[in-house]
N, C-alpha and C positions, 0 to 999 in steps of 0.2 A: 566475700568470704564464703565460702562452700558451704555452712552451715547453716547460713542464712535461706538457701532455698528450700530444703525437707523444711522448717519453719513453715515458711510460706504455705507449701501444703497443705500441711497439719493445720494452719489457722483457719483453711480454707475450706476447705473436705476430708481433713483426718484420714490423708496420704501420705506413705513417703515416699512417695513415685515423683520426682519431679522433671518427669518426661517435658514439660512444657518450656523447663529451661536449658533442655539440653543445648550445648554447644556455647552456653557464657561460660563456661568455666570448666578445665581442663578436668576436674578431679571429679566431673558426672561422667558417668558410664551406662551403658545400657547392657543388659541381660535381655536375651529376646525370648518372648514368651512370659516375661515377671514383669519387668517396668525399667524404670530407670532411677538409679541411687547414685550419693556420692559415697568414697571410697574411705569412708572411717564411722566411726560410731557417731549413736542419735542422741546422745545426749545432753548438747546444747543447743539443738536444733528444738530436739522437745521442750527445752527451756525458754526458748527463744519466744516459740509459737504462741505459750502464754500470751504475752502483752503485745502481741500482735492480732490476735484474734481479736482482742478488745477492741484495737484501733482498727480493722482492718475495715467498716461500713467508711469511717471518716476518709481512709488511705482510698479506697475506691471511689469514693467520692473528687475526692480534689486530681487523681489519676485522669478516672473518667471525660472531666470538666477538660483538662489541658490537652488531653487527645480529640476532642471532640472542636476545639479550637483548632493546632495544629492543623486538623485536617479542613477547615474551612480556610484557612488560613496561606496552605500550600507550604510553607514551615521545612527549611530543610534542617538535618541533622548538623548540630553545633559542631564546630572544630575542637578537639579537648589536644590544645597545646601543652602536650609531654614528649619527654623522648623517649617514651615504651612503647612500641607500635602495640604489642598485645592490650594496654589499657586504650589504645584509641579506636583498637575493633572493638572491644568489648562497650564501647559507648554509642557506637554507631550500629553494632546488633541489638543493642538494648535499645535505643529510642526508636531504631526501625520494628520491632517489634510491640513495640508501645507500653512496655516494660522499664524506663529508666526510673519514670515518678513512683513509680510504686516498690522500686528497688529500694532507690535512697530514702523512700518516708520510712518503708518496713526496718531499714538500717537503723534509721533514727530511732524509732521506737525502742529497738530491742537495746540498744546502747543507750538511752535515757529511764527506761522501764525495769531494764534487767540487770543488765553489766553493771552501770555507774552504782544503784542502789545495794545489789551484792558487794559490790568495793567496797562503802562505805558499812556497810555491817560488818565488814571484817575488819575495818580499823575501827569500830567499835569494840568488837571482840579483846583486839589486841591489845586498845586499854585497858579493858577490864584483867585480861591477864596479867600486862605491867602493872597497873597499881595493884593488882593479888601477889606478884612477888616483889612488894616492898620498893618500890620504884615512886617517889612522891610524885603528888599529882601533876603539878607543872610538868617534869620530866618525862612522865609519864602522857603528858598531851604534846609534849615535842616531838617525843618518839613513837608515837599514833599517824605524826603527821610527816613525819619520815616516811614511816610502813605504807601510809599513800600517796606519797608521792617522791621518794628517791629510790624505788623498788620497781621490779616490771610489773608490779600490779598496774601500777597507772596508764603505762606503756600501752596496755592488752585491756585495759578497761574501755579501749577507744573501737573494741570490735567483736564481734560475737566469736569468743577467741575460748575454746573447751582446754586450754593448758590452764590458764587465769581461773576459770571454773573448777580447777580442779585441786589449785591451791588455792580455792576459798571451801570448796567442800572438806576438804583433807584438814585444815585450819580449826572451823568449825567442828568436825569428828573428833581432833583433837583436845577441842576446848573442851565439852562435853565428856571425855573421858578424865584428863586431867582435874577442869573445876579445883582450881588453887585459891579461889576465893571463898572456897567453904572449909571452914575448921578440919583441920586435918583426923582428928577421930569422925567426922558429922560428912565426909566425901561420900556420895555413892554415884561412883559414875552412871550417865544416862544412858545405857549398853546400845537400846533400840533406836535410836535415831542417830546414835553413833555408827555402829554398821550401816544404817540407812544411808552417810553421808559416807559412808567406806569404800562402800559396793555401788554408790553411783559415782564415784572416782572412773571405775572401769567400763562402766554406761559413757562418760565422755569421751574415751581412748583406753585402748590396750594399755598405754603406759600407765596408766591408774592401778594397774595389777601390782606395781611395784608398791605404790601405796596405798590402796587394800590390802597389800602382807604386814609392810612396816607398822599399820595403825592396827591388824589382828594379832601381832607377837607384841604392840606395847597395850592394847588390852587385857591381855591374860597378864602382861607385867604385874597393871594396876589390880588384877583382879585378886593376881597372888598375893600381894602386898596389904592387900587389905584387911581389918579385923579378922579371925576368926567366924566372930559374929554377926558379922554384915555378909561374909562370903557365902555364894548361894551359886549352885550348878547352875539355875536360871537364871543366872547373868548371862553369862557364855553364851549360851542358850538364846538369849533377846538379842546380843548380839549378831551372830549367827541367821538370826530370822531377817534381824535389818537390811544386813548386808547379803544373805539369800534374795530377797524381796528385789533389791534392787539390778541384783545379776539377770535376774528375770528378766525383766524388762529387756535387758541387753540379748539375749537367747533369743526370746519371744520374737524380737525386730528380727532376726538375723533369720530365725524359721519364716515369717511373713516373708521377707524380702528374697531371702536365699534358699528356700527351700530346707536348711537344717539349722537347726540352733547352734551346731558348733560349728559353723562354717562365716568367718569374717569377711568382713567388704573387700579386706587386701589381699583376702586368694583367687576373688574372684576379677579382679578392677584389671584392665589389659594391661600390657607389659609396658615398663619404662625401664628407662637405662639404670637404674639401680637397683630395681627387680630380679634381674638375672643373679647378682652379688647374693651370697649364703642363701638363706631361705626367703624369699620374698625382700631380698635388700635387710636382714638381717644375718649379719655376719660376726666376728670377732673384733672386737673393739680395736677402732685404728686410733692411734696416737695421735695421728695427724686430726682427725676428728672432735677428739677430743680436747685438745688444745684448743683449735677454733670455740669449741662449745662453751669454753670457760674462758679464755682473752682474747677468742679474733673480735677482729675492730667491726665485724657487721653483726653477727648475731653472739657475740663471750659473753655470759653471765654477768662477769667483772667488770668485766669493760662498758657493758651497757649500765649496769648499777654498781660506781667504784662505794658505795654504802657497805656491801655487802662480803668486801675485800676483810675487813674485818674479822669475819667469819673464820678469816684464814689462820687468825694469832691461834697457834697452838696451847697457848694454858686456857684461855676462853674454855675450852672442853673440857679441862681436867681441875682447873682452880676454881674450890666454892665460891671465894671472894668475887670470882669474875662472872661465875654461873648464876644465870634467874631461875635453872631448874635443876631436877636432880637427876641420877644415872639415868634412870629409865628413859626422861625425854632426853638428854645426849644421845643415848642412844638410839633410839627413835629420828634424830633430828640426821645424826650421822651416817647410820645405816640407809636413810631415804636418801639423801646427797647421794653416798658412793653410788649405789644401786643406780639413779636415774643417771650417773652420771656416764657409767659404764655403759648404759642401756642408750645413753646417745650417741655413745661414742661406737657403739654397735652399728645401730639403726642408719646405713647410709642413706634415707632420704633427709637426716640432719644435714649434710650439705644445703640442701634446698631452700634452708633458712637466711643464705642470704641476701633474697628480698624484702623479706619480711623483718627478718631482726630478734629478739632473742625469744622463743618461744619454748623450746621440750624442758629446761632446767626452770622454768617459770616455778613450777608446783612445789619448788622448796624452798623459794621465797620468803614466805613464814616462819620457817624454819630457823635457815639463816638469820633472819633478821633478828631475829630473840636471841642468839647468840651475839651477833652484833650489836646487839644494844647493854648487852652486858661490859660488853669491851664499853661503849661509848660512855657509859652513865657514870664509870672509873675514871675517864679523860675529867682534868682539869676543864670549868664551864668553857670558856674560851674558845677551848680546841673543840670539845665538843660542839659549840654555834657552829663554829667555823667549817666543820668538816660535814656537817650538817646541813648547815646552807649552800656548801660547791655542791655535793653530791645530788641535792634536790634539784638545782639550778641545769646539774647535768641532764638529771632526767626530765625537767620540761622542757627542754631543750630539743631532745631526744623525743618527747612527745610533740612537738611543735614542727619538728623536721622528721618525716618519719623516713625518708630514702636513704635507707642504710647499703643501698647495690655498688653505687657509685662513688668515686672519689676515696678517701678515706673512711668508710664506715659511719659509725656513730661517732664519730669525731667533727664528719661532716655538718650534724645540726649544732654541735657546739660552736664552730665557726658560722655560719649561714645565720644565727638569732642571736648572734652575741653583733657580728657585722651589719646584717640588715634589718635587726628587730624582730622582735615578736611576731607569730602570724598563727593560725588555727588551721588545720589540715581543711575542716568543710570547707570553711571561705577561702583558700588557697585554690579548692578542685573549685570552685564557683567561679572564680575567678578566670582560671585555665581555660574554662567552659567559656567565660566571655558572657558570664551572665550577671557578675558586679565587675564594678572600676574595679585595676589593681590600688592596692594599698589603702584602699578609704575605710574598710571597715570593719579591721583588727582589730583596733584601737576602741571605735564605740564600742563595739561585741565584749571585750573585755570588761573596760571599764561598768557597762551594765551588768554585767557576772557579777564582778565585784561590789558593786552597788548590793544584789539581791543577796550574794553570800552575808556582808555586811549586817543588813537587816536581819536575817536570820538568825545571826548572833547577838546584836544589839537589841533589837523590839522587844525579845522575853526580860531581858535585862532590866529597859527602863521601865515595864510594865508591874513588877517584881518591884522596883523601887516607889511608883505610884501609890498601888495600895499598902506598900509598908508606911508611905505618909501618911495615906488618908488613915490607916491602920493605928497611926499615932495621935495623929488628933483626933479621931473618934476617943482615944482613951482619953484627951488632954480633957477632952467636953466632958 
């Protein structure tokens, strides 16, 4: 992932030049006379570099040792059996440069350090929302456990992926203004770290501008709505600052790198064939685009997460019965849909998505799904398992196979794991690479996941029952 390498930098020498990788990856470019950047904004890359810094003595370390082998060694470059020729230069530029071990540790880190553990704060988040709008608790852990995993959160948790980032910021800023778990006279939304997560929406991608508008028009919503006597100019105001603050940072790169703060990566990155289209490959929303964006079979919303379909039933929006919130978030929730959806159906490098699989419509995920779970929580229990369990099953599936290019889209990993079983994308390329047997260890890797999830849930449990014993017979003595 192209964000992966400013990372690197940053953890390294607090660069975002990353001259050094130039030519792994199509989307770095060089500026002569400045350095070399990739072609979108910094910030997941600056998020990235966090826990990568951390690790990065240990990653040089074990890097170091296997280069230093190889070359005693004479070691030639592995075969990586696919049929992308671009993924098998890209393995053979990388190990010939002595760059692979330190790609895939740096990967690892930031998708067990960064990604996985933001995911999971956001389905913490989302129970705490569900059970604030009257959702009982059971129900409200079903559909926590939907929101991670029959959603493309999970999808995009598997890579330093700034769309997934920015529907957990947007989520977060949300929660934070909303706060439906506090007494409806006793609300005062958190203004300042609400904008903070607004305005770093658009530090991840221009498309974050859509929502930094949608979360500053339902801030004022909540602002106007509220007491008299709680209303205070300095809300707006802390807002305001948060999400200033964090634009900055975006400006500030964009002067470092570019020479002016208003000048973006994509005016300057050389031309590609969708480039020429409107302004920089921003043009007039094609139909045809936006169909794909919502049910083509490689990268449609719907089609990758059928959860979300839901979304669709028109009283959801308008019947209290069926609503967990009230106008202002409909509107909020609605308004951010149409907007990005327009805005992909715009942006002709949405095409490009089908490699990769559903990415620009990710950041309303949240959204949708709160709507969606209003519709669910109304289904008879049954149907609600039921449609529960296909849709999640869909999307690990969907995680499990991630080649949405070929054959039938994401249709393809529903047949390929349901046909030949379970498998994990690491140990798949590991495999490809010719560095495990095929097939031998899917199965262990899982089952010890499951093992340590298990534990995690059960140990506080029996421990909690222990001293409630010993707790009693101390009384009984």
């Amino acid at each position: 992932m192209r964000e992966i390498y400013p990372a690197l930098s940053l953890g390294e020498r607090l660069s975002f030049d990353v001259s050094e990788y130039q030519g792994l990856h199509p989307d770095i470019f060089e500026l002569p006379g400045r350095g070399t950047f990739i072609n979108n904004n910094p910030g997941a890359s600056i998020l990235g570099a966090l826990p990568y810094a951390l690790a990065r003595p240990g990653i040089a370390c074990v890097s170091n040792r296997i280069q230093a082998e190889r070359a005693r060694s004479g070691a030639a470059p592995p075969r990586y059996d696919t049929g992308y020729e671009n993924s098998r230069n890209f393995v053979q530029a990388a190990w010939q440069r002595g760059l692979d071990v330190k790609l895939v540790l740096a990967a690892g880190v930031m998708q067990a350090f960064l990604m996985a553990p933001l995911a999971a704060l956001a389905a913490v988040v989302m129970f705490f929302l569900l059970l604030s709008c009257g959702v009982p608790r059971r129900a409200s852990v079903f559909l926590t456990f939907l929101y991670a995993f029959a959603t493309p959160v999970f999808y995009r948790t598997a890579q330093l992926n700034h769309n997934v980032l920015i529907a957990h910021a947007a989520l977060f800023s949300f929660a934070l203004l909303w706060r439906p778990w506090a007494p409806l006279g006793l609300r005062r939304p958190h203004y300042f770290p609400a904008g903070l997560l607004a305005g770093y929406c658009l530090v991840l991608d221009y498309s974050g501008l859509f929502v930094l508008a949608a979360l500053s028009g339902y801030a004022l919503l909540v602002w106007r709505r509220q007491a008299p006597a709680q209303r205070a100019a300095s809300d707006l105001a802390r807002y305001a600052a948060g999400a200033t603050l964090a634009v900055a940072v975006l400006l500030a790169y964009q002067w470092h790198a570019f020479g002016n703060p208003l000048t973006p990566a994509q005016a300057l990155m050389p031309a590609t064939a969708y480039s020429g289209i409107g302004v920089r490959g921003i043009g007039w929303p094609d139909p045809g685009l936006l169909w794909q964006t919502a049910f083509g079979l490689r990268f449609g919303l719907f089609t990758s997460a059928p959860l979300l379909l839901l979304a669709l039933y028109p009283p959801a929006w308008a019947r209290e019965d069926l609503r967990l919130f009230g106008k202002p978030e409909a509107l909020l929730a609605l308004g951010l849909t149409v907007a990005l959806f327009l805005f992909s159906a715009a942006n002709q490098y949405g095409w490009l998505q089908f490699n990769s699989g559903v990415r620009y419509m990710v950041p309303v995920a949240p959204f949708l799904f709160l709507v969606a779970a209003g519709v669910l929580r109304r289904l008879p229990t049954w149907i609600a398992v039921l449609i529960g369990s296909l849709t999640a099953y869909w999307s690990w599936c969907l995680a499990m196979y991630r080649d949405v290019e070929r054959g039938y889209g994401v249709l393809e990993s529903i047949r390929s794991v349901t046909m030949e079983g379970p498998r994990l994308p690491w140990v798949a390329t590991l495999e490809r690479l010719g560095y495990l047997t095929p097939g031998t260890w899917t199965l262990p890797v899982l089952a010890f996941l499951a093992a340590m999830i298990a534990g995690v849930w059960l140990l506080p449990d029996l421990s909690l029952r222990r001293r409630g014993r010993s707790a009693s017979s101390a009384r009984a003595l």
